[in-house]
Residue frames as qw, qx, qy, qz and C-alpha x, y, z in Angstrom:
[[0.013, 0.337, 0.910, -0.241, 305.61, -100.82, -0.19],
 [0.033, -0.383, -0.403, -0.831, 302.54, -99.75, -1.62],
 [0.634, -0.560, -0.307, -0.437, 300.11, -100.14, 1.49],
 [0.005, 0.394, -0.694, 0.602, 301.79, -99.57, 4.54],
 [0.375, -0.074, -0.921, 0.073, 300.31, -102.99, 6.61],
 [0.615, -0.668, -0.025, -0.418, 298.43, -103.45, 9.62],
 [0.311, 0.482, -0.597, 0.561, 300.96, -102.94, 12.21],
 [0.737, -0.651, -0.118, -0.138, 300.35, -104.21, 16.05],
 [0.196, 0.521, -0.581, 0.593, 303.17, -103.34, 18.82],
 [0.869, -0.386, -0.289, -0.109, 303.27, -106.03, 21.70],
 [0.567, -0.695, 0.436, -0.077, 305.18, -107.04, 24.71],
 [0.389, 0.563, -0.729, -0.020, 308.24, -108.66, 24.07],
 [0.901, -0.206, 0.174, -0.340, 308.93, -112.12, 25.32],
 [0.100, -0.545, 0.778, 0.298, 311.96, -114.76, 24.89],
 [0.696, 0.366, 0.618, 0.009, 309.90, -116.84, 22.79],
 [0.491, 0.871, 0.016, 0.028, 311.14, -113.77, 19.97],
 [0.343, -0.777, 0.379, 0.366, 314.62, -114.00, 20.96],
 [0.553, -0.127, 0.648, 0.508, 316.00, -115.96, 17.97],
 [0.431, 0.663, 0.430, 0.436, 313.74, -114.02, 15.28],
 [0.088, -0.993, -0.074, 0.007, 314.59, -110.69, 16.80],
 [0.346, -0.621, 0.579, 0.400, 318.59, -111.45, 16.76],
 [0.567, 0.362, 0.494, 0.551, 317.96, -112.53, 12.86],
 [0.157, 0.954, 0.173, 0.188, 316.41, -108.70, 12.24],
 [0.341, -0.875, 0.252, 0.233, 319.21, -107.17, 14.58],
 [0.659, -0.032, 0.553, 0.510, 321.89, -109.59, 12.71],
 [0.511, 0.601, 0.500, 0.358, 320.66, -108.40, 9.23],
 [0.094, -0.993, -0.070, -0.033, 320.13, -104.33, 10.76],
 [0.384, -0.868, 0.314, 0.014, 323.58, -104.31, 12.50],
 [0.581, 0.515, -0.629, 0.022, 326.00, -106.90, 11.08],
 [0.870, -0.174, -0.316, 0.336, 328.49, -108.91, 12.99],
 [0.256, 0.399, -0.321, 0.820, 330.41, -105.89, 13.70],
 [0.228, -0.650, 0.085, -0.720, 327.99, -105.19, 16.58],
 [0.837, -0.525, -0.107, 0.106, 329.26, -107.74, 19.34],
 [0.719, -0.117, -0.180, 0.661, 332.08, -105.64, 19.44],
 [0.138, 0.518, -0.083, 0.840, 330.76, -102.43, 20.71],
 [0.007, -0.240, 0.657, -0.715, 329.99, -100.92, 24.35],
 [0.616, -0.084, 0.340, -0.705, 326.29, -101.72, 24.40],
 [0.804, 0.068, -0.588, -0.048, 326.74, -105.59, 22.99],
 [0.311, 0.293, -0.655, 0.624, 328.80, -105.27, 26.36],
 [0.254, -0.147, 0.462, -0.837, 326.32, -104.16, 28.86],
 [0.884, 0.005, -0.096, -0.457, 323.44, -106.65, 27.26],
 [0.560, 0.303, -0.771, 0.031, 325.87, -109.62, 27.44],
 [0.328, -0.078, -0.869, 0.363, 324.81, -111.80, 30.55],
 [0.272, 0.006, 0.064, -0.960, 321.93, -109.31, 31.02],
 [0.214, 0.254, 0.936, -0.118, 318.87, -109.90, 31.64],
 [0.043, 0.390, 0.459, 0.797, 316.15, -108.59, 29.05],
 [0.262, 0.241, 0.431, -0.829, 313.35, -106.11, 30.77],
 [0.069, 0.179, 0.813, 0.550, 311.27, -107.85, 28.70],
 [0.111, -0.516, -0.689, 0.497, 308.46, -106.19, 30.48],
 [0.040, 0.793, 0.223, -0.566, 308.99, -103.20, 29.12],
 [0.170, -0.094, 0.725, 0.661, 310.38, -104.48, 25.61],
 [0.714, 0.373, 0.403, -0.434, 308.38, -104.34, 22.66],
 [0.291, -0.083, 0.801, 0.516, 308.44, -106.08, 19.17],
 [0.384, 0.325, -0.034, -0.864, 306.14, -105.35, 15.99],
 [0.348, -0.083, 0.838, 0.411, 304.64, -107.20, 13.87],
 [0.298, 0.298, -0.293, -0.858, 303.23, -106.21, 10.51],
 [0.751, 0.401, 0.248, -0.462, 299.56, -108.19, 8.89],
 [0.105, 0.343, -0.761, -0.540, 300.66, -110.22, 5.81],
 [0.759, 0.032, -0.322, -0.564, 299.03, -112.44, 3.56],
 [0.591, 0.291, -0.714, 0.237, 300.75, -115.09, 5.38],
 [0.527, -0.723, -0.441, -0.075, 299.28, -114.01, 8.63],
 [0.367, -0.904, 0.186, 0.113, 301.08, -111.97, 11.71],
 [0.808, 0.387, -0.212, 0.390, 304.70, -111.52, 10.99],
 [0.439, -0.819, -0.094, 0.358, 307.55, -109.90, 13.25],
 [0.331, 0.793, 0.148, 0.489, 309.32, -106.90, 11.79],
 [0.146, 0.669, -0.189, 0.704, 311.03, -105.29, 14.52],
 [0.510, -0.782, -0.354, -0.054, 311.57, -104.40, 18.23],
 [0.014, 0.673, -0.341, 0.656, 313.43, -102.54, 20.94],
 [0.756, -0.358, -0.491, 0.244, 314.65, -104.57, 23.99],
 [0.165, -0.745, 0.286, -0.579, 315.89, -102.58, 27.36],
 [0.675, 0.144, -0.617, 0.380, 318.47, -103.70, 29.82],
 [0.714, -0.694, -0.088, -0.018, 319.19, -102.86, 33.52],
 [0.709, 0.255, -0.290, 0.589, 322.03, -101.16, 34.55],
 [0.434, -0.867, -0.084, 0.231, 323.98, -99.46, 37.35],
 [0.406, 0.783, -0.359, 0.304, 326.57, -96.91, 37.69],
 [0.547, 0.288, -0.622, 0.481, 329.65, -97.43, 40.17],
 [0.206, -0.045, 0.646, -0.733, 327.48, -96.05, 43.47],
 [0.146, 0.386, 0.908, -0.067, 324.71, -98.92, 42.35],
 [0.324, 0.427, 0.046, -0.843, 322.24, -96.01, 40.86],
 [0.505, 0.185, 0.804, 0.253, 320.10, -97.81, 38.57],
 [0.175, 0.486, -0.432, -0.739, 319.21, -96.86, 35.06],
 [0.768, 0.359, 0.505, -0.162, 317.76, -98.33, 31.87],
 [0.323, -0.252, 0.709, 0.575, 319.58, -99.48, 28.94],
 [0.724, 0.426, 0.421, -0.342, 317.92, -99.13, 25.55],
 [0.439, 0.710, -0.447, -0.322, 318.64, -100.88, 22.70],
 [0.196, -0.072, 0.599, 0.773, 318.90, -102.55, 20.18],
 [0.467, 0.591, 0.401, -0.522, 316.09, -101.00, 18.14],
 [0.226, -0.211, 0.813, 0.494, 315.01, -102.39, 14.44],
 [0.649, 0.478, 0.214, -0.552, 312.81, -102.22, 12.00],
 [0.707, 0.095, 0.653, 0.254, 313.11, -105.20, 9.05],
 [0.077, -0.194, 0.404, 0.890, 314.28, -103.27, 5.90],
 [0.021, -0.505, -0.790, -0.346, 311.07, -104.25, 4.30],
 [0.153, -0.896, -0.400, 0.121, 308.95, -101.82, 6.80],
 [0.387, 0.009, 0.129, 0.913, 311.66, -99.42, 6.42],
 [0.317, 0.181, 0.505, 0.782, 310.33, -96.02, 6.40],
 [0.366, -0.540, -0.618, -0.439, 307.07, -96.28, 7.25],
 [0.173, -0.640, 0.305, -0.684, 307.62, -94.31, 11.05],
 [0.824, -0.405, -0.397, -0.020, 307.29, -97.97, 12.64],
 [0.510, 0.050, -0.454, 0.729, 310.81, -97.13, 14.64],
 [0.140, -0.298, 0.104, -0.938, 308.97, -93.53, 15.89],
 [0.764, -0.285, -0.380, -0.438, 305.88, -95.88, 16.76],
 [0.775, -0.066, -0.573, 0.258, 307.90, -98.18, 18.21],
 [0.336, 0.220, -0.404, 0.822, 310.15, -95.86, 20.31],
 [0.520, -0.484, -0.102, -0.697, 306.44, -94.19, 21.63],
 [0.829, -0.210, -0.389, -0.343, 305.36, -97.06, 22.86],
 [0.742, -0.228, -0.434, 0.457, 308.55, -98.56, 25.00],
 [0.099, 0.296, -0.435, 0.845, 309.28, -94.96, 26.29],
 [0.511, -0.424, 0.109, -0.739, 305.30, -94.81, 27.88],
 [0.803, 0.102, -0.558, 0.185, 306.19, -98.42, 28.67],
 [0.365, -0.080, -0.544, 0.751, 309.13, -96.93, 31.36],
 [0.044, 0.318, -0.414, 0.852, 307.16, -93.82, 32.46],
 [0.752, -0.423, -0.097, -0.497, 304.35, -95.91, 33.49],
 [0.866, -0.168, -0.377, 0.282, 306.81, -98.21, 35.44],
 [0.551, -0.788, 0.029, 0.274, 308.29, -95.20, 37.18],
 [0.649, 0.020, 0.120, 0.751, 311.95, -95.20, 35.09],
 [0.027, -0.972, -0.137, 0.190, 313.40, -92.10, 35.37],
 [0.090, 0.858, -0.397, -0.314, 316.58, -92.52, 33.45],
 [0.832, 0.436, 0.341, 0.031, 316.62, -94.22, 30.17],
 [0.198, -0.719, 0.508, 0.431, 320.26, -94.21, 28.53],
 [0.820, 0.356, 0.416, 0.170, 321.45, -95.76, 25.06],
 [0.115, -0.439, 0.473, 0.755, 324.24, -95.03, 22.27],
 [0.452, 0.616, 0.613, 0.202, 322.38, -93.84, 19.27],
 [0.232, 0.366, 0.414, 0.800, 321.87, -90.96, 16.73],
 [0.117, -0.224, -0.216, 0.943, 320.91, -87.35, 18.02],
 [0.409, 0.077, -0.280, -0.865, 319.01, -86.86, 14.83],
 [0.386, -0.242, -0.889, -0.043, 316.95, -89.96, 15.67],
 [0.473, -0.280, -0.750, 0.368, 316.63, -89.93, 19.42],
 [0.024, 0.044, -0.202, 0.978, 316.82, -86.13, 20.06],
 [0.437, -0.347, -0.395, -0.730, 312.57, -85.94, 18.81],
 [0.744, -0.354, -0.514, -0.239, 311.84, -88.35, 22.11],
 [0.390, -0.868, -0.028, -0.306, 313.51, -86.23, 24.57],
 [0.926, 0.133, 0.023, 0.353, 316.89, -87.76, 24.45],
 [0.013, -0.964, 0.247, -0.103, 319.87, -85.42, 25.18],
 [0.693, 0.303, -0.543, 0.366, 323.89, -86.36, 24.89],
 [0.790, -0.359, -0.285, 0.408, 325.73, -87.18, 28.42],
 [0.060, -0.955, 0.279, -0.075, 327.89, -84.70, 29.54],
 [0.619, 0.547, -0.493, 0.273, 331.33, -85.23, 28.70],
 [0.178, 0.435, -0.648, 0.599, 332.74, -87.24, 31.87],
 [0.528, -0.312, 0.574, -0.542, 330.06, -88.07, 33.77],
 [0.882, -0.072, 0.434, -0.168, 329.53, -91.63, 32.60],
 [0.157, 0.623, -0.653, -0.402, 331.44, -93.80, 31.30],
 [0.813, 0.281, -0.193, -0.472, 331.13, -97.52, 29.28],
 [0.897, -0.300, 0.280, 0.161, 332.56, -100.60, 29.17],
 [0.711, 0.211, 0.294, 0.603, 334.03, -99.73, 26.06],
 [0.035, 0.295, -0.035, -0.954, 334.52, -96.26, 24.17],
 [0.220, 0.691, 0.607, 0.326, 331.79, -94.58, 22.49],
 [0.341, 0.320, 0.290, 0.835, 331.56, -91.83, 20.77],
 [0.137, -0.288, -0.699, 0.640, 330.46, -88.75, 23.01],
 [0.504, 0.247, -0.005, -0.828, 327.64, -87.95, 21.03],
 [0.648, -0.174, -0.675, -0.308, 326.03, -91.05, 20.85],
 [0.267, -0.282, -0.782, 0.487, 325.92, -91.68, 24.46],
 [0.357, -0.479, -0.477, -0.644, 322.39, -90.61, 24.92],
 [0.123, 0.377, 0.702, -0.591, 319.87, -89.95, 28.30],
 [0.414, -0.684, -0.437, -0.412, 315.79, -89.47, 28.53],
 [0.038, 0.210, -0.538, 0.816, 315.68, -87.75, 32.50],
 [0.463, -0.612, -0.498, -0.403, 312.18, -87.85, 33.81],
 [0.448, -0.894, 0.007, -0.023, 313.17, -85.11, 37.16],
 [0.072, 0.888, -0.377, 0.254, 316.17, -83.05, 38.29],
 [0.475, -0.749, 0.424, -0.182, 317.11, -85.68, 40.71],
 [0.958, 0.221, -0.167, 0.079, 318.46, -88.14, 38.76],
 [0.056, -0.795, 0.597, 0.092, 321.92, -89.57, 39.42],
 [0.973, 0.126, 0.140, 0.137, 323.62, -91.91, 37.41],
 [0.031, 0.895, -0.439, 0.068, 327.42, -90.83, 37.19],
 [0.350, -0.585, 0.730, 0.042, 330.80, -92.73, 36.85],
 [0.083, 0.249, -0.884, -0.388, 331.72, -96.26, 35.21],
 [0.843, -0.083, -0.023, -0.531, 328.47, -98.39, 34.09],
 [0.090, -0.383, 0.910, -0.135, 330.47, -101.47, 35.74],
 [0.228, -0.056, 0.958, 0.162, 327.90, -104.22, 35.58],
 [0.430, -0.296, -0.717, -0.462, 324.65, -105.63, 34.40],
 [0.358, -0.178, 0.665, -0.631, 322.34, -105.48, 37.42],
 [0.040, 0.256, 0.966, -0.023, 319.82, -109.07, 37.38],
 [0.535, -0.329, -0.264, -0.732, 315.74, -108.12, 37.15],
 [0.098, 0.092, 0.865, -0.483, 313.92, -109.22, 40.37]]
């Protein structure tokens, strides 16, 4: 891409749910309703509040290109937490630091809503730049397995506690 677009980052909404799950579909295959965090979004309700989605200028007018949804969850003494993820950027924008944009944007998203512990299974060398740090081995665990360097946290204070099985989805009020 020779001109890197004009790029606007908005609140999400479920009016984007079927063009975001074509990008995720395209990003992630079919192979990804069969891993622990397809699990924890399944009957979930999006935080759509605090989702966002991109979308890049064309000649064609606004287009979407990407976003980053975030779930609600608890651990096994009801502690609540924030799921993030999936996050996507349409291969086309590839490249261009829209994910790094993106990722800004929903983290100042939670710490103006107060979240104070933002969890997700992803890549070290990714996640690590946005203050991201692996689980300790044992103290939480998934519906499914995952690999114990991809189970990710963000903290935001000492007193967090989120510990034991993430057992369900918790509703948005």
């Amino acid at each position: 891409m020779k001109n890197p677009p004009k790029i606007t980052i908005e609140n999400d909404s479920p009016k984007y749910d079927a063009s975001l799950e074509a990008i995720y579909a395209n990003a992630f295959g079919p192979g990804r309703f069969t891993k622990a965090a397809a699990v924890l979004r399944a009957g979930n309700a999006c935080i759509y509040g605090l989702s966002r989605v991109v979308f890049a200028e064309t000649n064609d007018g606004e287009k979407l290109i990407g976003g980053c949804r975030l779930w609600p969850i608890i651990d096994a003494q009801d502690n609540k937490a924030i799921f993030l993820g999936p996050i996507a950027i349409d291969g086309e924008y590839q490249g261009l630091g829209l994910g790094a944009q993106l990722m800004h944007e929903v983290l100042a998203a939670c710490d103006a809503s107060g979240q104070k512990l933002i969890m997700l299974v992803g890549d070290m060398s990714f996640f690590g730049q946005f203050g991201f740090e692996i689980v300790p081995e044992n103290q939480v665990s998934l519906p499914l397995p995952v690999a114990r360097n991809r189970l990710l946290r963000r903290k935001i204070g000492g007193d967090v506690v989120f510990n034991g099985r993430v057992s369900a989805p918790l509703a948005t009020t």
